[in-house]
C-alpha positions as CSV (number, residue, x, y, z in Angstrom):
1,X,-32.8,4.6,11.0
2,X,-32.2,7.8,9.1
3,X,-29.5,8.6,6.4
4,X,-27.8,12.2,5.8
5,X,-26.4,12.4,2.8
6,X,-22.5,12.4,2.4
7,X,-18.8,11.8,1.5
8,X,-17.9,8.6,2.8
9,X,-14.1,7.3,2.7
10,X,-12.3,5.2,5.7
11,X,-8.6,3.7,5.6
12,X,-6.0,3.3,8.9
13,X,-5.5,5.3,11.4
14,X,-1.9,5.4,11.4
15,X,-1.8,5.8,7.9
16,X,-4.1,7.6,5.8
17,X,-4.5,11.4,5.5
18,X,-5.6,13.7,2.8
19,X,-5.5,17.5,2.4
20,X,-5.8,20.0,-0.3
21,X,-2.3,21.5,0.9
22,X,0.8,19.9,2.6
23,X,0.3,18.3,6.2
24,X,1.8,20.1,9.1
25,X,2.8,18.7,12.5
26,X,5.9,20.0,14.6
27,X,9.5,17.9,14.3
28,X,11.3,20.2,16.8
29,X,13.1,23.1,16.5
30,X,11.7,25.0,13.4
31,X,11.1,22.3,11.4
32,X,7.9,20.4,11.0
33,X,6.0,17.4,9.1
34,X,4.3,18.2,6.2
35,X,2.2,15.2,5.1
36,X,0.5,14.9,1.2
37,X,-1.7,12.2,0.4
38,X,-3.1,11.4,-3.4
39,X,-5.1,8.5,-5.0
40,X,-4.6,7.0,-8.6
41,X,-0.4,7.9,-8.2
42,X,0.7,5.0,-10.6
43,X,-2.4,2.8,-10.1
44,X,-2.1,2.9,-6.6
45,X,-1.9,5.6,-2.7
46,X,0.9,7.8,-2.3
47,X,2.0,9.6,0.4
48,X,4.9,12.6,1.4
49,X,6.0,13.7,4.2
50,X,8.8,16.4,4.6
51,X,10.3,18.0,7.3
52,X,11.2,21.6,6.7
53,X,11.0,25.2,8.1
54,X,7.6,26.7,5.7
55,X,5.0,25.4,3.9
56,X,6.4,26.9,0.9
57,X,9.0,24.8,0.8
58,X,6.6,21.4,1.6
59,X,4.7,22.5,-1.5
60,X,7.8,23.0,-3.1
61,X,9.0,20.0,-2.5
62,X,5.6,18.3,-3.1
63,X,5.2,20.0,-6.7
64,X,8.9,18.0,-7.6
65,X,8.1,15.0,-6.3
66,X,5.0,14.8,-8.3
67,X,6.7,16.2,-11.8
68,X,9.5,13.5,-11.2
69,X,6.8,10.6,-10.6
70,X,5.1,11.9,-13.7
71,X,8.4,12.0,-15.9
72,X,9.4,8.8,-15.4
73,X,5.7,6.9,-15.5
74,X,6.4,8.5,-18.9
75,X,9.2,6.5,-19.8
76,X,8.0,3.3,-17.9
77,X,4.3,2.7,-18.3
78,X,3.5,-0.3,-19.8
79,X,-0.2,1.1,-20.1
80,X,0.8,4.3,-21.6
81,X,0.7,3.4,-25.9
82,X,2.7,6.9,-25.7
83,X,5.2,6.2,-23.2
84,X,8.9,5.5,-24.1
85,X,8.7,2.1,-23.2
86,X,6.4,1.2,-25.4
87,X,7.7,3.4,-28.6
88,X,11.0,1.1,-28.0
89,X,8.5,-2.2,-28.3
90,X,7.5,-1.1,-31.4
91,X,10.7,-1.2,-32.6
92,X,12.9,-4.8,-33.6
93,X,16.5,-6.0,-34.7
94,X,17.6,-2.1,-34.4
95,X,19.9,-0.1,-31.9
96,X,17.3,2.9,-30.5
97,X,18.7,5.5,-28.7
98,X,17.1,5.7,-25.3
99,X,16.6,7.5,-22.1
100,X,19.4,7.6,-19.5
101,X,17.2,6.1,-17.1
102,X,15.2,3.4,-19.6
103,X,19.0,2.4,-20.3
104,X,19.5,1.8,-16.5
105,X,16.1,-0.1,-15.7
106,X,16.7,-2.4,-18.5
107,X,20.1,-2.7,-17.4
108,X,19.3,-3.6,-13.9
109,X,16.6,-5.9,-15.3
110,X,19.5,-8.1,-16.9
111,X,21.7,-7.9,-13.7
112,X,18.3,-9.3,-11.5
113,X,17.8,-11.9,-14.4
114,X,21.2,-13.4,-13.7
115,X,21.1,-12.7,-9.9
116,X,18.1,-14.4,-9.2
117,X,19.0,-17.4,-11.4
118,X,16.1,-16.9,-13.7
119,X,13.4,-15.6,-10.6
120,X,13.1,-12.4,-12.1
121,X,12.4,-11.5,-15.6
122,X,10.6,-8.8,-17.6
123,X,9.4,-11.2,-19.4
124,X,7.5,-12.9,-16.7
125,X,4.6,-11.0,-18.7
126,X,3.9,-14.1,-20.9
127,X,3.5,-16.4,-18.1
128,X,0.8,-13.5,-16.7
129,X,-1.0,-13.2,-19.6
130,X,-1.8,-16.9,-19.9
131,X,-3.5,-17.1,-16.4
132,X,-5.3,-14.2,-17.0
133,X,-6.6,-15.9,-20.1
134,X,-6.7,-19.1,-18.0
135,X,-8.7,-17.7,-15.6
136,X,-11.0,-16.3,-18.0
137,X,-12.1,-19.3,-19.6
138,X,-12.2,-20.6,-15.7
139,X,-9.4,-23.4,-16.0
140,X,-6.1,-23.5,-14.9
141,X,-3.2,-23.6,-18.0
142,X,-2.1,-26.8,-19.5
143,X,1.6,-28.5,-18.7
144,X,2.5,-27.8,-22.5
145,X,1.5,-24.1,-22.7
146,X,3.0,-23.4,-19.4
147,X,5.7,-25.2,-20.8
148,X,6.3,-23.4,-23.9
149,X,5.7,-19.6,-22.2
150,X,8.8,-20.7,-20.0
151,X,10.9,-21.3,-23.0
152,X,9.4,-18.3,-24.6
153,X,11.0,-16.5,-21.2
154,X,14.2,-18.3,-21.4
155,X,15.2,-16.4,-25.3
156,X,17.0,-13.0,-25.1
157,X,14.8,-9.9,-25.6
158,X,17.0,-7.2,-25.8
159,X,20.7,-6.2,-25.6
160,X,22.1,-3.2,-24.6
161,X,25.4,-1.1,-26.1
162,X,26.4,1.3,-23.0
163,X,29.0,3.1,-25.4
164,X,26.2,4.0,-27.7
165,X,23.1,4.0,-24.4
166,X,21.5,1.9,-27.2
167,X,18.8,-0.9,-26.7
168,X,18.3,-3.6,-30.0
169,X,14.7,-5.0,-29.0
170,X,14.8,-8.7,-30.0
171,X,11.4,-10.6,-30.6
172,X,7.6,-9.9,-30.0
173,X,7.2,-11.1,-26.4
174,X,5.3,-9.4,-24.3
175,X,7.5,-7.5,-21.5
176,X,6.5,-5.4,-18.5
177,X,9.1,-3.4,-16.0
178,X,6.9,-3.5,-12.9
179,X,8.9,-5.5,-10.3
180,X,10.9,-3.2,-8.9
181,X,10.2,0.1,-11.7
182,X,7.8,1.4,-8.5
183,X,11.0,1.5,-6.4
184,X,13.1,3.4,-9.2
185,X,10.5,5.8,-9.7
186,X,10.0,6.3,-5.7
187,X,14.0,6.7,-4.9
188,X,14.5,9.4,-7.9
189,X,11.4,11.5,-6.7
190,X,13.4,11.0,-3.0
191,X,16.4,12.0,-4.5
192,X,14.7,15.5,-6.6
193,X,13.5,16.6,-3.8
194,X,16.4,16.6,-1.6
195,X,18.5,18.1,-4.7
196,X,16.1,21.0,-5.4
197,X,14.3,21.8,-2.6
198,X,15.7,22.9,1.0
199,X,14.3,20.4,3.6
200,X,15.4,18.5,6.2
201,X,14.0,14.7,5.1
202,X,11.7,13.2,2.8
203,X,9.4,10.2,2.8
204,X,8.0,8.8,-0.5
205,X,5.7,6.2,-0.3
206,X,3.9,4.8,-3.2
207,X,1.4,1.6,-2.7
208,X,3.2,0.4,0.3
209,X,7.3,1.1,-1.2
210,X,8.5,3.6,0.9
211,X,12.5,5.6,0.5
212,X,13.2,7.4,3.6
213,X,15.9,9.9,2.9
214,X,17.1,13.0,5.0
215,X,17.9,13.6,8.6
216,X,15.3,12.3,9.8
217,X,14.1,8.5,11.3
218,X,10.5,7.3,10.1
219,X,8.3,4.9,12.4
220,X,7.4,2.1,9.3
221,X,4.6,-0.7,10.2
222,X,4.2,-4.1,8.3
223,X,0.8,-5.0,7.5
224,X,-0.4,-8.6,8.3
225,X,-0.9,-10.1,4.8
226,X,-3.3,-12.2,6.9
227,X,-5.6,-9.3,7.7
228,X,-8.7,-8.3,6.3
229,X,-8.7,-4.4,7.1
230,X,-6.6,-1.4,6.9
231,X,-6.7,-1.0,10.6
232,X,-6.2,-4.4,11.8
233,X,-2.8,-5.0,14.0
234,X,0.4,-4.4,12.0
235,X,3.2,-7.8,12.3
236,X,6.1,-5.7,12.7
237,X,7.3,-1.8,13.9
238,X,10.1,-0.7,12.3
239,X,12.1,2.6,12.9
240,X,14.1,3.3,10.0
241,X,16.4,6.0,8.6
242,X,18.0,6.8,5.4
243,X,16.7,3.3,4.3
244,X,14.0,1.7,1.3
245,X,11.7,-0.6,2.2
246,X,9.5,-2.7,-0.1
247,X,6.6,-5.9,0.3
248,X,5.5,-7.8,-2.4
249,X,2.8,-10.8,-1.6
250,X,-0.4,-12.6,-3.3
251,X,-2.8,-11.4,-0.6
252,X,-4.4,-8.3,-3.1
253,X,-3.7,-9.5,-6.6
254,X,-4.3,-12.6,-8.8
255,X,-6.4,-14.2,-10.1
256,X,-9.5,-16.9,-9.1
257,X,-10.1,-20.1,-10.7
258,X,-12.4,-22.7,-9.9
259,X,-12.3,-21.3,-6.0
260,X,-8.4,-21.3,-5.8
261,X,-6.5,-18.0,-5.4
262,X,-3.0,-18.0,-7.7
263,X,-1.0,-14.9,-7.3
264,X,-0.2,-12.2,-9.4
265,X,3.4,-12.9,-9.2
266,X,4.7,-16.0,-11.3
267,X,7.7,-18.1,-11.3
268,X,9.4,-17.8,-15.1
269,X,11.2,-20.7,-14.3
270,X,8.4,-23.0,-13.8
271,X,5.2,-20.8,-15.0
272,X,3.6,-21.7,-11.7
273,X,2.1,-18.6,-8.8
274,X,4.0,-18.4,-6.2
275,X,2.2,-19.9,-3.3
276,X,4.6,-20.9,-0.4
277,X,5.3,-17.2,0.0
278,X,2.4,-14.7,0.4
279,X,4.5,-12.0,1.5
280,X,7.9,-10.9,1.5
281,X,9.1,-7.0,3.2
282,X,12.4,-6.2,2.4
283,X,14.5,-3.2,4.0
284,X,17.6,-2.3,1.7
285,X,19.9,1.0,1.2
286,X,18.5,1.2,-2.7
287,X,15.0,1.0,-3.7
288,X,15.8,-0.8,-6.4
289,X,16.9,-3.8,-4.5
290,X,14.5,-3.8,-2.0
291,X,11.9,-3.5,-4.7
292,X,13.7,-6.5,-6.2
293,X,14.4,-8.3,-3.8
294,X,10.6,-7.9,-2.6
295,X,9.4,-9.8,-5.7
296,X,12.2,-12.4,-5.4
297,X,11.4,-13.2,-2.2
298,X,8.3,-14.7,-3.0
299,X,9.5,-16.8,-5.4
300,X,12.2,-18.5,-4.0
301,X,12.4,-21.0,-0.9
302,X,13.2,-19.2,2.0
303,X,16.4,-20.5,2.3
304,X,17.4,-19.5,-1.4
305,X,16.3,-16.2,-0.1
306,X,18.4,-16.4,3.0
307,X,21.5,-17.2,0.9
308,X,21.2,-14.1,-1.6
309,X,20.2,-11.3,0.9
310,X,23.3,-12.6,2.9
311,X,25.2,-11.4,-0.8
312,X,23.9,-8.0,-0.2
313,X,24.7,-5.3,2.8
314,X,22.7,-3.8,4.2
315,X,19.7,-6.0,3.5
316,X,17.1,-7.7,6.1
317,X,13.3,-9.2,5.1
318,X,10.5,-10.7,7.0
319,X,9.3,-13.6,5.1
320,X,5.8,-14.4,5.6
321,X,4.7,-18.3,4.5
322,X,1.3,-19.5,3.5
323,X,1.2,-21.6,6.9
324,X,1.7,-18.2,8.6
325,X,5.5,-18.3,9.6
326,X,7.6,-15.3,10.1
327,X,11.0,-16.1,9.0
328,X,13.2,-12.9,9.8
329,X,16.6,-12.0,8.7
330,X,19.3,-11.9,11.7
331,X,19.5,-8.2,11.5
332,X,15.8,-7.7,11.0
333,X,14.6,-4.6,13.0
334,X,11.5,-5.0,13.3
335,X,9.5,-5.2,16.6
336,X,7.0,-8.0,17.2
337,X,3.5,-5.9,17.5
338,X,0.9,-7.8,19.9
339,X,-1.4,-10.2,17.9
340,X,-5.3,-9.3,18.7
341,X,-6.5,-10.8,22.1
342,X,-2.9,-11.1,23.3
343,X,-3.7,-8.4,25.8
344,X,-6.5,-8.8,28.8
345,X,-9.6,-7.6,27.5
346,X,-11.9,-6.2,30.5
347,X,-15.2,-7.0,29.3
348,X,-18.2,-4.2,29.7
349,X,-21.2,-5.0,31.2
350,X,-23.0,-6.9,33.9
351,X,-22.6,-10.7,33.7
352,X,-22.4,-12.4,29.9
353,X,-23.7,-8.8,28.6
354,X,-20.7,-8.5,26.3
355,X,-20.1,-8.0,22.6
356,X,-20.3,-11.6,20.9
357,X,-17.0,-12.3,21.0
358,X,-17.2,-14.1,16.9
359,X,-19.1,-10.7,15.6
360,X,-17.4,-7.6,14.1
361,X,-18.0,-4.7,12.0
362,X,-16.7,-3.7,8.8
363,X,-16.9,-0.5,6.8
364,X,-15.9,-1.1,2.8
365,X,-15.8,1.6,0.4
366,X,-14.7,2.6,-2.9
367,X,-13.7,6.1,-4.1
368,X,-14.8,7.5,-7.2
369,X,-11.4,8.2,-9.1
370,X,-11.1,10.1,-12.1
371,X,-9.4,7.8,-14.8
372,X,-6.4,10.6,-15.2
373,X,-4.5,12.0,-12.7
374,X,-3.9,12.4,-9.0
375,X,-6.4,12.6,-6.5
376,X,-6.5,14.6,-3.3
377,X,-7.6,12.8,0.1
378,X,-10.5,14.5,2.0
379,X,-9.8,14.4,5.7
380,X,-12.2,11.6,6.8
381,X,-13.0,10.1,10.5
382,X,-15.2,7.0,11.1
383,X,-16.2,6.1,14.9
384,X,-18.8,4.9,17.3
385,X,-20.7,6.6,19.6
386,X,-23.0,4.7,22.5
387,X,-26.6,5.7,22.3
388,X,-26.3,8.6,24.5
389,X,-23.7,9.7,21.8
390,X,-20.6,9.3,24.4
391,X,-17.3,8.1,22.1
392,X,-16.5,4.5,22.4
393,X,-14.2,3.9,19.3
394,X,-12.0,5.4,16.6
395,X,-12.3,3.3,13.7
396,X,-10.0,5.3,11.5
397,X,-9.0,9.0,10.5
398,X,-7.2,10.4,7.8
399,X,-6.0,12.9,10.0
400,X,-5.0,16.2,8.8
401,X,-2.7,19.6,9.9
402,X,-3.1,20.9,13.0
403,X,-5.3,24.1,11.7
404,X,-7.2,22.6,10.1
405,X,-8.5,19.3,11.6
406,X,-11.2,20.9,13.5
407,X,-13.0,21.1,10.1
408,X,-13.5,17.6,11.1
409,X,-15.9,19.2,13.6
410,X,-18.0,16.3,15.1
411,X,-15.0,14.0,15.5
412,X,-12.3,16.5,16.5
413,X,-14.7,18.0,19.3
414,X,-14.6,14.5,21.0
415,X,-10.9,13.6,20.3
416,X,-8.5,16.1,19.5
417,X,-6.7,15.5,22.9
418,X,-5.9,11.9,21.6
419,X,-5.2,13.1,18.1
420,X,-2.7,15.6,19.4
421,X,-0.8,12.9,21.6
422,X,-1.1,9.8,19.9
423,X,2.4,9.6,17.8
424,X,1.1,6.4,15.4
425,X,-1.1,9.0,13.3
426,X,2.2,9.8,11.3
427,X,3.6,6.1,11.4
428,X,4.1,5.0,7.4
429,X,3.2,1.5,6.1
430,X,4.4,-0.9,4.0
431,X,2.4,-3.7,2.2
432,X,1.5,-5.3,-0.9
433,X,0.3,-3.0,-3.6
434,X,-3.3,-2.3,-3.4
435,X,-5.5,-1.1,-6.1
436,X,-6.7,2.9,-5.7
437,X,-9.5,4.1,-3.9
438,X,-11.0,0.8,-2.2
439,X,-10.9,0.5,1.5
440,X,-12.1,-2.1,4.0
441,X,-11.8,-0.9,8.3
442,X,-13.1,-3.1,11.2
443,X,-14.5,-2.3,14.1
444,X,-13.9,-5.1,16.6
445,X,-16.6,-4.4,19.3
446,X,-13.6,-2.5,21.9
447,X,-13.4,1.2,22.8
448,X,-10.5,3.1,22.9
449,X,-8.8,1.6,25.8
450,X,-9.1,-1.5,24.2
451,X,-11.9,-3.2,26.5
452,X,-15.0,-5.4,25.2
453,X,-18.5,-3.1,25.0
454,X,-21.5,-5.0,25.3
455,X,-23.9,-5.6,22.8
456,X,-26.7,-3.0,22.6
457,X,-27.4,-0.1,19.6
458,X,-24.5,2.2,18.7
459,X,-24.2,4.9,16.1
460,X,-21.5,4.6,13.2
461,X,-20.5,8.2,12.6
462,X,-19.1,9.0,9.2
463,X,-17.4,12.5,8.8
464,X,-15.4,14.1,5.6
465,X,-14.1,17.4,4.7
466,X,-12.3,19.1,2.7
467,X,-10.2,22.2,3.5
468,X,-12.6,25.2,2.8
469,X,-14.4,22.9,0.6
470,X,-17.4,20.3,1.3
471,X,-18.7,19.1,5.0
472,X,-20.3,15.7,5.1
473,X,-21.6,13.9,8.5
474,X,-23.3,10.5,8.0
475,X,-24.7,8.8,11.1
476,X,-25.8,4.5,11.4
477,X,-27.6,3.5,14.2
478,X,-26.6,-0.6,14.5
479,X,-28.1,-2.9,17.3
480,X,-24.8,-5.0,17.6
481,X,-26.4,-8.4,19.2
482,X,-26.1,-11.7,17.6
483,X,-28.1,-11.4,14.1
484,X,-26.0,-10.2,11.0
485,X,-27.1,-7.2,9.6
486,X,-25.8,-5.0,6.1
487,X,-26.1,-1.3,5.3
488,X,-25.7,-0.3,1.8
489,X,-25.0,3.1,1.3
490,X,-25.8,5.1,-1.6
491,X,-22.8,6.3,-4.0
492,X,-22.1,10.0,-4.6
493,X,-20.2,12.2,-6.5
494,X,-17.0,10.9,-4.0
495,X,-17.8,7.6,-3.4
496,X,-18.7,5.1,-5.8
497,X,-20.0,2.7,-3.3
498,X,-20.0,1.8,0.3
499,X,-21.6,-0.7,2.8
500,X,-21.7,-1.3,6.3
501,X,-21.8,-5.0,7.6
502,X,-22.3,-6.6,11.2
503,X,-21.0,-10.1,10.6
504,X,-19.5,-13.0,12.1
505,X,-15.5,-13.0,12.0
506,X,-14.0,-15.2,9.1
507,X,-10.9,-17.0,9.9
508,X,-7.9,-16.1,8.0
């Protein structure tokens, strides 16, 4: 088996694309969808879509969404020494003038504090320290220091003068903004481009919290906190307009001790993980509440939950438990997607010739990042061909504008009729944060029309471009049968790593 050297990158097919300029694809009448995609946007994916009448304008419109999101990770970072944020936590016992919009996050922080009943707090940062140090020294946190980082949580850190937009910072906890700062920054990018720029809608979605804003609906899709790939079945279809939408779970960050996963996302009012919850999706008017609400969720029992969204109009969730219960708000519009194997699957083949039915393959990468600033997508596509190089399967494409997809040459010869007529390519996502540049897509032994192959050699194709840049094709010839095999791939100057493995399934 032979290797060509290349750019490898995979993610979902209905939600990852990348190009070098703005996206477009045709929304009726003049307008069309114009679709961005970055890496490393506050530590995480982010993606635009506008509609509007010229590409000037999409790159307009993608230029001031980008300066906004870069403003206010100015104010907010907690990783930033330079950001405003941290200036003001240098500072104690002393009204500091600050920023209209530090003013409001803080201000919304103490609203949240005393809506939740103590569930959410900026200050949650002490309890996140010690299991990191906890996990470190691979042992779980005594009663008495979780104990006394609960009542370090409970004391005032700051009050605010609205008269003066003055903030007194009171004490030396540590204090980070990120439950629901994501959201703020995501609804005032919305909100610049609709002020500055002439388009019809925008979509700003940042790790998985996503404003929709404009004329326009937007297909959204839950991911399965259960799920171990980017492509794997969504739990919910959502079609949503002039709404946010935020998830928050313990599925892609926290910490290991001892072989037991605790989540990222602590209670301050017991200094426990949540664990009950392992995902919450929220759908709200404002960002900020959703993004709230999102983090709350997991916290609280479900039917503390219940009780405050009913507080709120406008709000629904999907509450996803650890035992794998979907507890839905009564408005919730979402649309149950099928499960896998909930759908006949016409087996290929003569007899018991048929793909081992506890095997699949999995493609895991990680994209070199650069450790400043954002990243531009390549346009990527990872399938399978039989042996005689016929398609069988779309793995995943980040699929790209209409002129120039066929750069993807390989994969767009074979399908650019499905590409063209398959209306999930521009569906958005919402899930739990993920880290930047690491991707993991399964291949579940069906072709396109979603029957079993049989088992026999294949050929993993592996295709990236970039417009008027770089052309990359790798090619993996697998016997899929029932012995596990691993490909590891070589890292380049795109990829740091990447691996192909044939495996049996794990259960979830």
């Amino acid at each position: 088996m032979k290797f060509l050297t290349c750019i490898l990158v995979a993610a979902s097919l209905s939600t990852f694309a990348a190009p070098s300029k703005p996206i477009a694809k045709k929304d009726g009448g003049r307008k069309r969808i114009f679709i961005s995609q970055y890496e490393n946007v506050l530590g995480t994916s982010m993606e635009l879509k506008v509609s509007a009448e010229t590409k000037v304008e999409a790159a307009k419109a993608e230029r001031t969404a980008l300066m906004e999101i870069g403003r206010l990770s100015k104010i907010f970072s907690g990783y930033d020494p330079d950001s405003e944020f941290n200036h003001w936590l240098k500072t104690k016992n002393q009204p500091v003038p600050v920023s209209e919009d530090l003013f409001e996050v803080l201000r919304l922080f103490d609203i949240w504090r005393l809506r939740s009943g103590g569930a959410l707090d900026a200050s949650a940062e002490i309890i996140t320290r010690l299991w990191k140090q906890a996990a470190a020294a691979h042992a779980i946190p005594s009663r008495d220091e979780l104990d006394r980082a609960v009542e370090e949580v409970k004391e005032p850190h700051w009050t605010l003068d609205e008269k003066t937009r003055t903030a007194i910072h009171l004490g030396d906890a540590p204090l980070m903004l990120n439950s629901f700062v994501k959201s703020y920054i995501i609804q005032n990018a919305a909100q610049a481009v609709l002020r500055n720029v002439h388009i019809g809608s925008v979509v700003v979605n940042i790790g998985g919290d996503l404003v929709i804003r404009g004329d326009r609906a937007e297909n959204v899709v839950v991911r399965d906190p259960k799920a171990d790939a980017e492509n794997d079945p969504p739990i919910a279809d959502l079609e949503l307009k002039d709404r946010a939408v935020a998830t928050s779970g313990s599925y892609r960050r926290g910490e290991l001790i001892n072989g037991s996963w605790y989540s990222h996302i602590v209670d301050p009012r017991t200094g426990i993980p949540a664990g009950e919850v392992i995902s919450a999706t929220v759908v709200a008017p404002s960002a900020t509440d959703a993004g709230a609400l999102a983090t709350v969720f997991n916290v609280l029992d479900p039917s503390e939950s219940e009780k405050l969204a009913a507080e709120m109009p406008g709000v629904e969730y999907l509450i996803i438990t650890r035992e794998g219960r979907h507890i839905e708000s009564r408005g919730w519009p979402g649309r149950s997607e099928n499960k896998p194997g909930a759908q006949p699957v016409i087996p290929v083949g003569k007899g018991n010739e048929t793909w081992p039915d506890d095997f699949e393959l999995m493609v895991n990468l990680e994209i070199n990042l650069q450790k400043q600033g954002n990243v531009k997508r390549p346009y990527v596509a990872i399938w399978v061909e039989d042996e005689n190089h016929a398609p069988v399967r779309t793995i995943t494409v980040w699929h790209g504008s209409d002129r120039y997809m066929p750069e993807l040459k390989s994969w767009y010869l074979k399908y650019r009729d499905r590409y063209h007529s398959d209306s999930h390519f521009n569906s958005s996502v919402t899930s739990a944060t993920r880290s930047a540049g690491k991707y993991t897509v399964k291949w579940d032994g069906k072709d396109d029309e979603g029957n079993l192959v049989k088992p026999g050699k294949y050929i993993i194709k592996i295709e990236a471009s970039r417009e008027h840049g770089t052309y990359q094709l790798m090619r993996q010839e697998i016997m899929c049968d029932e012995i596990p095999k691993t490909f590891n791939l070589d890292g380049n100057v795109e990829i740091a790593s990447a691996s192909i493995d044939y495996r049996k399934k794990t259960s979830n």
